[in-house]
Backbone bond lengths (Angstrom), bond angles and torsions (degrees), N, CA, C in turn:
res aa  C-N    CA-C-N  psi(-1)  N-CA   C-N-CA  omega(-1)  CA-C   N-CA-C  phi
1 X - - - 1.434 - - 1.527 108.97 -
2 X 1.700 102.77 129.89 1.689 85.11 168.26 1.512 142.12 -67.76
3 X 0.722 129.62 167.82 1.909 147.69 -168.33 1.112 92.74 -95.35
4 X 1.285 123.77 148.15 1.480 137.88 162.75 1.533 108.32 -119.91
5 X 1.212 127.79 127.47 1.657 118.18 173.42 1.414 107.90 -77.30
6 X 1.438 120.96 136.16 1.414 119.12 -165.73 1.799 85.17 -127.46
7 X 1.245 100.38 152.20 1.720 119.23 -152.15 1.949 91.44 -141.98
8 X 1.515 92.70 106.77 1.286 101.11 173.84 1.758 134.59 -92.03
9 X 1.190 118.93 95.94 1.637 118.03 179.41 1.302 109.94 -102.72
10 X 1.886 83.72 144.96 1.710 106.54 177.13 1.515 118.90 -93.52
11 X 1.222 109.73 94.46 1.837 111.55 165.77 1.363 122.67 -68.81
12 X 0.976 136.54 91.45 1.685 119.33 167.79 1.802 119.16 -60.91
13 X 0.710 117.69 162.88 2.108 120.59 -160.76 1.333 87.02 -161.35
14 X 1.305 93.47 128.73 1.648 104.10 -177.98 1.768 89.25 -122.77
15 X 1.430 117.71 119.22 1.564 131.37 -169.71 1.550 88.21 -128.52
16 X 1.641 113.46 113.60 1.438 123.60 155.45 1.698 88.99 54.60
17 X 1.517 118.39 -128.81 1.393 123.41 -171.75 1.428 100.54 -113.81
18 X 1.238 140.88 36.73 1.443 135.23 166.33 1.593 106.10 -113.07
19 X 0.893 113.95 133.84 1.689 127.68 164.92 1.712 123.91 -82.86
20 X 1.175 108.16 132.75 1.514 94.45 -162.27 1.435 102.05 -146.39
21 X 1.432 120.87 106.92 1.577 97.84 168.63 1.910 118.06 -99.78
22 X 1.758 98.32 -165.97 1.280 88.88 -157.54 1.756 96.90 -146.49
23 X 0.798 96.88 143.41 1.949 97.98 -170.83 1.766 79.92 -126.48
24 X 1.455 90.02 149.01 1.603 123.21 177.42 1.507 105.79 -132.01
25 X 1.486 102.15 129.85 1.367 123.45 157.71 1.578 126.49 -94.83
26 X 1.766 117.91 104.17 1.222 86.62 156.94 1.154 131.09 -135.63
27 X 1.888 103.79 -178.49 1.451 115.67 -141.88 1.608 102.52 -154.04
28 X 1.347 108.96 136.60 1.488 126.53 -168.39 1.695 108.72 -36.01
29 X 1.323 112.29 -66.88 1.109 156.23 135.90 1.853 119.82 6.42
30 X 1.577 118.77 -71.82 1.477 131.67 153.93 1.628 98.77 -162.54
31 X 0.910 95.42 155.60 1.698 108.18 163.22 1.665 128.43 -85.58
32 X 1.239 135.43 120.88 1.177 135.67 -156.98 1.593 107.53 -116.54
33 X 1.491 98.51 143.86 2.000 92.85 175.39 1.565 96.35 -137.30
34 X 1.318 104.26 134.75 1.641 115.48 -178.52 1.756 116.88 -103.63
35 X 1.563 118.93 100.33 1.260 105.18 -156.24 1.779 104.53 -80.18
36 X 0.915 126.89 -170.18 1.673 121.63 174.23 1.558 96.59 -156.72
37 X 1.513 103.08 148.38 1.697 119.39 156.29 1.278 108.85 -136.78
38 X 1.642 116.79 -168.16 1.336 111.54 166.00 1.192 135.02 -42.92
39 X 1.424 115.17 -30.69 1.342 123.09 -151.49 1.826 89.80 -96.84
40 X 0.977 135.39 -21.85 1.719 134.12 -158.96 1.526 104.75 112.92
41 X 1.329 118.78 -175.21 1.783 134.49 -158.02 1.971 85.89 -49.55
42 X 1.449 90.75 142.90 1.163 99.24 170.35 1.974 101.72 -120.75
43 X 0.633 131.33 -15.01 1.546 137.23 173.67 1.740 105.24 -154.20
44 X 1.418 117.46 -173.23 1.137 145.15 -173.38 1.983 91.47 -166.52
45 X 1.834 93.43 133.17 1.088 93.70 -174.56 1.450 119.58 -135.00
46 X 1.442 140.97 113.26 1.360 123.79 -164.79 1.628 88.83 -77.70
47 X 1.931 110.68 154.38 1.031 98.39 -168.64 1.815 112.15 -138.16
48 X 1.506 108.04 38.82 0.995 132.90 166.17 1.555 133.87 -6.17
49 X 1.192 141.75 67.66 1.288 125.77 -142.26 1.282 151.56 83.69
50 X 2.323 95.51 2.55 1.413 104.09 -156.20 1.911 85.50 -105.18
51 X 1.226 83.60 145.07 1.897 95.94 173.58 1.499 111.39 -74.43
52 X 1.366 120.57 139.78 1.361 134.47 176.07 1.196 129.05 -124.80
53 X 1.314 100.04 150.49 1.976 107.26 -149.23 1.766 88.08 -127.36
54 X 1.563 108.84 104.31 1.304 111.15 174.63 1.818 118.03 -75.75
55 X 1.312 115.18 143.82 1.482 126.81 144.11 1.339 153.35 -125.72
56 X 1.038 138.33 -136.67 1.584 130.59 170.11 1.839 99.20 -98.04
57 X 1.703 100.85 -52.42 1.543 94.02 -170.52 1.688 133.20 -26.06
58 X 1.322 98.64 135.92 1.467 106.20 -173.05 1.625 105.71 -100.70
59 X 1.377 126.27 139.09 1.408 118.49 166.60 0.858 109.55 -71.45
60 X 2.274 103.29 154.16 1.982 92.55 179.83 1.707 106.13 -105.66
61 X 0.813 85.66 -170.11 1.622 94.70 -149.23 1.129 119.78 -48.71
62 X 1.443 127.62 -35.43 1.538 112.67 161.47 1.381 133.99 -48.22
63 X 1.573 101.13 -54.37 1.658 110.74 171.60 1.726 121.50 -71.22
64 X 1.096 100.53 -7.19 1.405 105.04 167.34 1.720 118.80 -64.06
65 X 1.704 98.03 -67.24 1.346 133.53 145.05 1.452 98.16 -10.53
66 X 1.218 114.39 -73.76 1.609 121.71 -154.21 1.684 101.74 -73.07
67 X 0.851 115.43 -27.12 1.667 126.54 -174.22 1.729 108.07 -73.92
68 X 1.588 97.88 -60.82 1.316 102.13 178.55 1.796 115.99 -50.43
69 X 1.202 113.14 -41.33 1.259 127.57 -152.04 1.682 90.92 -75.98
70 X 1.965 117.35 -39.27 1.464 122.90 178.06 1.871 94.42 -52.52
71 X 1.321 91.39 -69.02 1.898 98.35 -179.09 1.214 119.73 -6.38
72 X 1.495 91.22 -63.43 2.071 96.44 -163.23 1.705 97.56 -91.92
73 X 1.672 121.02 -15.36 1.829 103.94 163.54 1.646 100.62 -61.33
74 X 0.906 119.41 -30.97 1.743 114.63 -170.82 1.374 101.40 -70.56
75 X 1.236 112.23 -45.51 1.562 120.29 -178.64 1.496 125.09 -52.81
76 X 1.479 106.92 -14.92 1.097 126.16 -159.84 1.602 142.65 83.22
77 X 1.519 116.61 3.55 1.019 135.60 166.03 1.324 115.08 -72.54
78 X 1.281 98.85 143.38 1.739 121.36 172.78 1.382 97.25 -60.33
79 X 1.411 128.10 121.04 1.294 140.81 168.53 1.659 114.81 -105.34
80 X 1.532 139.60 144.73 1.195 146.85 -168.82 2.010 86.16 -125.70
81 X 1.419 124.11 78.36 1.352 97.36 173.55 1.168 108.63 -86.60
82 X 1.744 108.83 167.72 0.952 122.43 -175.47 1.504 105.70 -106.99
83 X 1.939 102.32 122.99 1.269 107.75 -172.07 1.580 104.57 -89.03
84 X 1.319 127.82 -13.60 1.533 121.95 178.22 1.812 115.01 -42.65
85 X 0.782 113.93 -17.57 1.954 135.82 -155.57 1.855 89.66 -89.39
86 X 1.315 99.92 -29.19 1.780 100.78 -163.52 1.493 94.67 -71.14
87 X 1.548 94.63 146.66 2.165 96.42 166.16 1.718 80.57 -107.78
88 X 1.470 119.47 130.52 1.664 122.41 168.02 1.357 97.97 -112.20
89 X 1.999 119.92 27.99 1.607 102.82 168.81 1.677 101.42 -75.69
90 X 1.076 144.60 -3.19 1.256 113.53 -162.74 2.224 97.38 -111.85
91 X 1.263 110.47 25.55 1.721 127.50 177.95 1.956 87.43 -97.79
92 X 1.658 92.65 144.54 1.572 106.17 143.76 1.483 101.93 -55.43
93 X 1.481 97.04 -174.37 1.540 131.34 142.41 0.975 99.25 -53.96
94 X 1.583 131.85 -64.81 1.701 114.69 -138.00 1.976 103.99 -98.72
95 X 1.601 104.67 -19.24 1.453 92.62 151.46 1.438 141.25 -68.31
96 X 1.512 93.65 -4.35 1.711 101.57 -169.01 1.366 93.74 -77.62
97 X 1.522 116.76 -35.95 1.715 113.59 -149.53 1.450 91.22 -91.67
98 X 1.161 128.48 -26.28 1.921 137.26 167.12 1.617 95.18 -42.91
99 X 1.186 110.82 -56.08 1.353 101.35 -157.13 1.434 108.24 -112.57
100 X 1.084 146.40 -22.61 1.334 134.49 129.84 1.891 118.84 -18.76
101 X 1.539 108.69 -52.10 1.760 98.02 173.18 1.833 104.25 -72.60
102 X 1.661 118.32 -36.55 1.242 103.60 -171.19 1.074 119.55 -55.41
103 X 1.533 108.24 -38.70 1.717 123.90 -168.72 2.075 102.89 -55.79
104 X 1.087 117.42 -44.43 1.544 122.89 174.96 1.970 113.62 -56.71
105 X 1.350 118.06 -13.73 1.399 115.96 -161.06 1.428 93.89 -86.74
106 X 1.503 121.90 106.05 1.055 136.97 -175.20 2.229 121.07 -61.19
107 X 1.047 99.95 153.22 1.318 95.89 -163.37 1.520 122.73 -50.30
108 X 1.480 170.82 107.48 0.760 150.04 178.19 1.828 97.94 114.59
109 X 1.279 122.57 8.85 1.542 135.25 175.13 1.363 98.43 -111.52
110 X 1.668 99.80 -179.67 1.520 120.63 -179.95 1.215 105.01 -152.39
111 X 1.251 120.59 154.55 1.857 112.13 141.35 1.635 87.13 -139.70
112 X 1.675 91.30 171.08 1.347 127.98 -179.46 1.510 105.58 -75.94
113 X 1.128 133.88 162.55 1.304 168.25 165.01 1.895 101.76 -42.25
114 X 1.366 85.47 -64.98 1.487 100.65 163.56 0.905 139.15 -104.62
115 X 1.997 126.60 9.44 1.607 107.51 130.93 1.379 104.27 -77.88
116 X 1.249 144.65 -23.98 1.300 115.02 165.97 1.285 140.82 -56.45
117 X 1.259 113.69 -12.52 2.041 129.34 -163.23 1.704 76.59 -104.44
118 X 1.614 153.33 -16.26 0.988 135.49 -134.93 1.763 86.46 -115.18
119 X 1.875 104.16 -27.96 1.734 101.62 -159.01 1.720 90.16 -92.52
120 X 1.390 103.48 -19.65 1.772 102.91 -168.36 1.440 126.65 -84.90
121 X 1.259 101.50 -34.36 1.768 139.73 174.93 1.726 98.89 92.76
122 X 0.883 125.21 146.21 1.456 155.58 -146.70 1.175 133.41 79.38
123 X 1.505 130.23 -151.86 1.543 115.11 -154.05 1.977 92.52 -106.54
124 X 0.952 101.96 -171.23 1.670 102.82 167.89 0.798 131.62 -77.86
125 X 1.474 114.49 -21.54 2.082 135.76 -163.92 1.773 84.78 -94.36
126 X 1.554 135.56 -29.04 1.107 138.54 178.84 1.535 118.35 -62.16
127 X 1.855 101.59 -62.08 0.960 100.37 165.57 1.632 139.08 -95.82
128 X 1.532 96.38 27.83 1.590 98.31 149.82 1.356 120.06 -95.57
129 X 1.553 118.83 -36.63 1.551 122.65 145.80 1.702 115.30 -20.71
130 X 1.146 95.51 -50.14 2.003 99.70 173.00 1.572 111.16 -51.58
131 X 1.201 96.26 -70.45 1.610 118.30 177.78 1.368 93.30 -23.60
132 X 1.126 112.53 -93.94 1.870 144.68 -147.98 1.846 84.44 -40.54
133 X 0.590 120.94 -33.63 1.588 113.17 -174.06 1.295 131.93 -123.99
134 X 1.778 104.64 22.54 1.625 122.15 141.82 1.340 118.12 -2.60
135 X 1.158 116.13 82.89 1.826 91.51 172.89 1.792 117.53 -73.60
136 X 1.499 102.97 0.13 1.246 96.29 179.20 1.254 118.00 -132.52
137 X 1.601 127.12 68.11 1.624 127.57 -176.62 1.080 115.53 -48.39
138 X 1.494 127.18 133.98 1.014 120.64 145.39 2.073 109.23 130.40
139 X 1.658 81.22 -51.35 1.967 101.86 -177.73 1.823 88.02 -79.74
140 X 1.071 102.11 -54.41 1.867 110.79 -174.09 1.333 92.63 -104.32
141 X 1.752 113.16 94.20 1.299 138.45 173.98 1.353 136.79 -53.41
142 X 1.343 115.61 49.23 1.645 118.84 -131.47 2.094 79.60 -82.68
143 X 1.055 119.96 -34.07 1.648 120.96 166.76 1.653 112.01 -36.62
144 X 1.417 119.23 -11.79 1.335 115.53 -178.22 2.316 93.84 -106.66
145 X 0.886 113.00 38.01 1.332 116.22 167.10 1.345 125.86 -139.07
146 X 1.103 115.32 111.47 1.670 125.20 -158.27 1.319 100.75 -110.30
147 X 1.709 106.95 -171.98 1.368 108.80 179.83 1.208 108.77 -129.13
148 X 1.374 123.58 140.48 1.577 129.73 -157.28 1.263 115.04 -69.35
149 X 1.400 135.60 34.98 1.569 134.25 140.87 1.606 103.55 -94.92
150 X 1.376 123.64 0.51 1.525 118.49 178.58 1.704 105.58 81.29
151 X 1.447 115.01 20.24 1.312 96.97 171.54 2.104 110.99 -108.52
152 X 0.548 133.51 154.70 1.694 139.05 -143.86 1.725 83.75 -68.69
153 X 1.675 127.17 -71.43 1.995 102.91 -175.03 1.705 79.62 106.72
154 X 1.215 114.55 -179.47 1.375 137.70 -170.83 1.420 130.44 -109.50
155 X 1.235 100.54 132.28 1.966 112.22 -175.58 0.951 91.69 -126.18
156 X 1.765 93.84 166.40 1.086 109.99 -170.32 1.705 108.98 -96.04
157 X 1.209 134.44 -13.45 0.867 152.45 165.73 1.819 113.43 -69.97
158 X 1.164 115.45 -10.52 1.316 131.07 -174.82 1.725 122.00 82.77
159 X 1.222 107.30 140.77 1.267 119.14 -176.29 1.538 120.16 -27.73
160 X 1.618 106.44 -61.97 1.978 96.36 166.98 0.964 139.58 -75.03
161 X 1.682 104.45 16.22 1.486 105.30 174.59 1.353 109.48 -87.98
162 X 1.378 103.03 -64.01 1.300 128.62 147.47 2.229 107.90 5.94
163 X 1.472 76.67 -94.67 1.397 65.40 165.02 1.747 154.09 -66.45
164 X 1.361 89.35 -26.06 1.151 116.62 166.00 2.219 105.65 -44.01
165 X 1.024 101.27 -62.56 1.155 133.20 164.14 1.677 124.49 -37.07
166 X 1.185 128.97 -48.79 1.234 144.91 122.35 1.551 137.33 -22.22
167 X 1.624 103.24 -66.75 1.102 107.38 139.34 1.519 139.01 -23.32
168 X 1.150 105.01 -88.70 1.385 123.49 158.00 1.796 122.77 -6.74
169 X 1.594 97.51 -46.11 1.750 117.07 -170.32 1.470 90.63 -101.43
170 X 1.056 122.73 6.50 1.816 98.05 179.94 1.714 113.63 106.08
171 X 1.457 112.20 -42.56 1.322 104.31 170.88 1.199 153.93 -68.60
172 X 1.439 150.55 112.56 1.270 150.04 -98.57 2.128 83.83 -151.99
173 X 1.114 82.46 105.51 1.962 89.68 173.91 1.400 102.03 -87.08
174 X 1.765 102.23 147.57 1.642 116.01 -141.40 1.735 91.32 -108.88
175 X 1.735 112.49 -23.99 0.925 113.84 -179.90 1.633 137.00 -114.10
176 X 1.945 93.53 19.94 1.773 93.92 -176.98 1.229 136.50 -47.82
């Protein structure tokens, strides 16, 4: 399989009084930015259109880790990420349990909108509300949740990635 060279930049983001930087991966495929705080990843960001400001900085080893591991999911490899790296202080409760079941939907699977609102408890329009504000695309696979006519539904990364993405794992939407 081919290699992609992935090219790491440091953003600093100044949010209220927290400091936060941000390493970017990129990749043929989408471009990715990994934000960090004290606590570990504070988002995952598709980064579509966003301008980039190169440097020397190197990520340390977790987010490196976490980058590489995005790399080769883009690449098409079966990835095992590691969710310990995630900060989920900035999730409700009821996004945690959204994405806690999404995070389990194995590669090359799906569920509906509403087996997902069914394993999480709330309605479907709720837990696509969950979805839509993933802070972490990609590790927490919210692209593996469709909508029960079998047509792919909305990312945040945009619809052909989305599918694109799907693709990728084997899955073939029943309702494009």
């Amino acid at each position: 399989m081919k290699q992609f060279e992935c090219m790491y930049t440091l953003i600093n983001i100044h949010e209220a009084e927290t400091f936060k930087c941000m390493y970017t991966l990129m990749h043929p495929l989408t471009d990715i930015g990994v934000v960090w705080g004290d606590d570990g990843v504070t988002a995952i960001i598709l980064l579509e259109g966003v301008k980039r400001y190169s440097n020397d900085h190197h990520p340390p080893g977790p987010i490196k880790k976490l980058l590489d591991s995005i790399r080769r999911f883009l690449d098409g490899c079966e990835v095992d990420f590691d969710l310990s790296v995630l900060d989920f202080g900035g999730c409700t409760e009821y996004q945690r349990r959204v994405l806690d079941v999404v995070s389990s939907i194995p590669r090359g699977s799906t569920l509906t909108y509403s087996e997902l609102a069914a394993r999480a408890g709330g309605s479907p329009r709720s837990a696509a509300g969950a979805l839509s504000r993933n802070p972490f695309p990609l590790v927490i696979p919210c692209h593996r949740v469709i909508r029960s006519d079998g047509n792919a539904g909305g990312y945040q990364g945009g619809v052909k990635l989305k599918k694109r993405l799907l693709e990728m794992e084997g899955v073939s939407l029943e309702g494009q």
